[in-house]
Each structure stands twice: as structure tokens, then as C-alpha cells.
N, C-alpha and C positions, 0 to 999 in steps of 0.2 A: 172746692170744698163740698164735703156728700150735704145734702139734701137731708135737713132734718126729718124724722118723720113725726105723724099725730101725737105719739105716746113721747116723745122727746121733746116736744114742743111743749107740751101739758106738766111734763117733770117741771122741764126748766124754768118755767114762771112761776109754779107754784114754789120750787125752792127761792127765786128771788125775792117772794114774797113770804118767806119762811115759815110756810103753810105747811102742816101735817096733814097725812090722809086724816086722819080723826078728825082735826076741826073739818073741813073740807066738806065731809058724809056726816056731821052735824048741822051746820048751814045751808048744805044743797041737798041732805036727802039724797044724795046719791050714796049706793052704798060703799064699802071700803074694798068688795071685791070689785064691783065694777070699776072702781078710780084706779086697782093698781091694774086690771086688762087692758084698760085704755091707755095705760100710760108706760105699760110694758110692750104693747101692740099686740095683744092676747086675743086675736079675732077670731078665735074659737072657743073665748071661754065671753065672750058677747052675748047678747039675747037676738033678736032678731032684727031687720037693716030700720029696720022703723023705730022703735025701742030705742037701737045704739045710735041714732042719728041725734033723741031727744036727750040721751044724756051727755051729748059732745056739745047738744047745744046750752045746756044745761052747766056744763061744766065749764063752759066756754065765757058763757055770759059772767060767770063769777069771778074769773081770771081776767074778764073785760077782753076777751081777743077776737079777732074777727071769723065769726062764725064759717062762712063762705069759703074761708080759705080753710080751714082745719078742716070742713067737710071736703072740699077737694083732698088734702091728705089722708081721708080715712078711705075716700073710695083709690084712691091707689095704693093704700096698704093692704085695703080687700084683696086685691089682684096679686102682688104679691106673695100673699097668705096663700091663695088659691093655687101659685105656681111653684109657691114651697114644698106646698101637699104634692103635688103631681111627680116633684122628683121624687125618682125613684134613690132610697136608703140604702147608705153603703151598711154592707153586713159587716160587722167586726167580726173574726173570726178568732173564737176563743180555745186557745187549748190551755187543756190541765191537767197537769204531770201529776198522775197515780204513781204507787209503788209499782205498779207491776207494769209501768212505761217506763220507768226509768231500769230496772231489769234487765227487761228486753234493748233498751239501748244500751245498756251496759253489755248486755251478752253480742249484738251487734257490732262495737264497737271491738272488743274482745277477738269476734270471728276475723273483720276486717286486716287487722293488726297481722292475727295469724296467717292471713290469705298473703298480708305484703311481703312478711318476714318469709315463709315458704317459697314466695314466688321470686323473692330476690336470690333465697339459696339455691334450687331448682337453676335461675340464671346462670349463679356464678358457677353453678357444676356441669352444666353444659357448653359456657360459650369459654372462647377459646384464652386460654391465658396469655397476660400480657407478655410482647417479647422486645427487648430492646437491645440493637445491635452497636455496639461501641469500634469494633474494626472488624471488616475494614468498610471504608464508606465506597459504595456504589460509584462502579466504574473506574474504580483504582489503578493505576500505572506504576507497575513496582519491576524491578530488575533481577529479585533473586526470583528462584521457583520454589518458593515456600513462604506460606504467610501466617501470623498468627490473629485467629477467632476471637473475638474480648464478646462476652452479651449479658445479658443478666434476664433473667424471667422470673416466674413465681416459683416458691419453694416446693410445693407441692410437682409442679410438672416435669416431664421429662424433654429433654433437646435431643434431637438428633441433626448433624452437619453432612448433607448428603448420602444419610438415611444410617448412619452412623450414628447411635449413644452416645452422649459426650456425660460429665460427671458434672455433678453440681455443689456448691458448698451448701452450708446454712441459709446462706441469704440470695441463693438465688443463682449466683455468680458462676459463670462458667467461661473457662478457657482453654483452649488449641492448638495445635500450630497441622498446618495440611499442604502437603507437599502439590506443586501448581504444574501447569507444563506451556509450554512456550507459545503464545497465544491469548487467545481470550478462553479464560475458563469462569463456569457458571457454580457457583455454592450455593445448594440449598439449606438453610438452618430452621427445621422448623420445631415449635414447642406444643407440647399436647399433655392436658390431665387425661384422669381416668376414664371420663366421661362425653371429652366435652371434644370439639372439633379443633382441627391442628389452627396453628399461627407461624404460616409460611412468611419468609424473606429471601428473596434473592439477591444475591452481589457479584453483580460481573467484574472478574478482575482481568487485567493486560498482563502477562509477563513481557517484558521488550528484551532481552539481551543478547 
């Protein structure tokens, strides 16, 4: 359990004895500032150690408590007191939003936005468009010497199948057929925008027959 201190000790009897500071600083002469220092532990709104000694004993004697000891409690609440002061105070750091801060982050956030949206479009017209190849799948073994091309990319771009144009519809979709020769033949498909770098695939196929 903490360890009452002077000014908790001084509360709590005088409430059990249902004493008001007014009677209190009527019968002791002590005043009403001094009763609530003492019994807030306000060792800085005290008189001097001699003074605050005479009114602990003062106020002591009327509560009937034992002097001795609450004098011990007031000189460890000095130290205390003395090591409160010494910490050093956290600064609260106050801000306050002007009209012409909230502006300025308006206009910030505004620049930001435009810098993402740019830099995303800037992205997508340089890197290379999507390419996906549906036939034939890598390393194929087929008998005739003719295969057909299935892929699909973005609309915008153009394919070429071993540097060859291919046609594309609406969505993308483009398909083939490329005559093979008896062996292993290598197809390049690759897709490229206006801007932006190709999106090569290669597919090794086997003819066996």
C-alpha cells in the first residue's frame, strides 16, 4: 500500500472528525491558506522550515496526532518537492491550424495527389504492356509443321510473332497460325505501346514427324 503522505494524513482525520478548514483556522489560528498547503502538500506555498514546522505542530496537536511522526512525513515531502522541481518539464507542443495552414496543406496535398496520378501515368506509358500467351505452352511436341498463336495483351499495344504484325480485336485478343519446320523451332511474340519497352516470350516447339 503507497505510504500516506503529511497533507493526506491531515485530510483524512480532519474529515473523520467532520471538521471544516473554517472551524479549524477559527480554533487554531491557523489560517485557511496555510491548512489547505499543508494538507495538499503545497511546500512551496509554506512560510519557512521553522514557521511550517510550528504550524504541523500546531495543527497536529488539535487532531490529537503524533507530532514526531508527521514531522518525519513533512521532511520527506520537502525532498520530494525539491526533486520534483529539479525534473526537468515536458514541453507540450502546441500547434494551431491558421487559415492559411490549412491552405497550404490543402495546396500540398493537392500537389501530392498530382505528382502520384502523373507518376503512375508516366509508369504506365513507359513499362511494357501486359502479355499473355494461351498457345502453345513452352516446349510443345506437335506432328504437324504448323501451329496456331492464341495471346491476348492490351488494347492499346501492338504484337509482333517473329517480328511480324499480328492484328488485334477490341479486347486485346490476337490470333495465328505459322507454318513450323521439322525440329526444334524458336517463336518470338513480342507486345510493345507507343512509348514503353517490348514484353518478349519465347516458345520452343518440337515438330517430330
Amino acid at each position: 500500500m503507497k505510504k500516506e503522505t503529511l497533507g493526506q494524513v491531515f485530510q483524512r482525520y480532519r474529515q473523520v472528525e467532520d471538521l471544516t478548514i473554517e472551524q479549524i483556522e477559527k480554533e487554531t489560528k491557523i489560517s485557511h491558506k496555510m491548512i489547505k498547503a499543508l494538507e495538499n502538500d503545497d511546500y512551496s506555498s509554506l512560510p519557512d522550515d521553522l514557521y511550517a514546522k510550528h504550524l504541523i505542530k500546531a495543527y497536529a496537536k488539535y487532531l490529537s496526532l503524533d507530532y514526531n511522526k508527521l514531522l518525519n512525513l513533512y521532511e520527506q515531502g520537502k525532498i520530494q518537492s525539491y526533486i520534483n522541481k529539479k525534473k526537468p518539464k515536458e514541453k507540450k507542443l502546441r500547434i494551431y491550424l491558421t487559415p492559411k495552414m490549412v491552405r497550404i496543406g490543402l495546396v500540398v496535398i493537392i500537389i501530392l495527389a498530382l505528382g502520384t496520378y502523373l507518376g503512375f501515368q508516366v509508369n504506365k506509358i513507359f513499362s511494357p504492356p501486359e502479355l499473355v500467351i494461351y498457345n502453345p505452352a513452352n516446349d510443345a511436341k506437335i506432328s504437324e509443321n504448323f501451329i496456331e498463336i492464341k495471346g491476348q495483351t492490351e488494347e492499346e499495344a501492338r504484337v509482333f510473332i517473329n517480328e511480324k504484325e499480328i492484328f488485334l480485336d477490341s479486347q486485346g485478343l490476337f490470333k495465328t497460325t505459322i507454318d513450323l519446320q521439322k525440329g526444334i523451332n524458336y517463336i518470338k511474340i513480342s507486345a510493345v505501346k507507343k512509348h514503353s519497352r517490348p514484353n518478349t516470350i519465347f516458345r520452343q516447339v518440337l515438330v517430330n514427324n
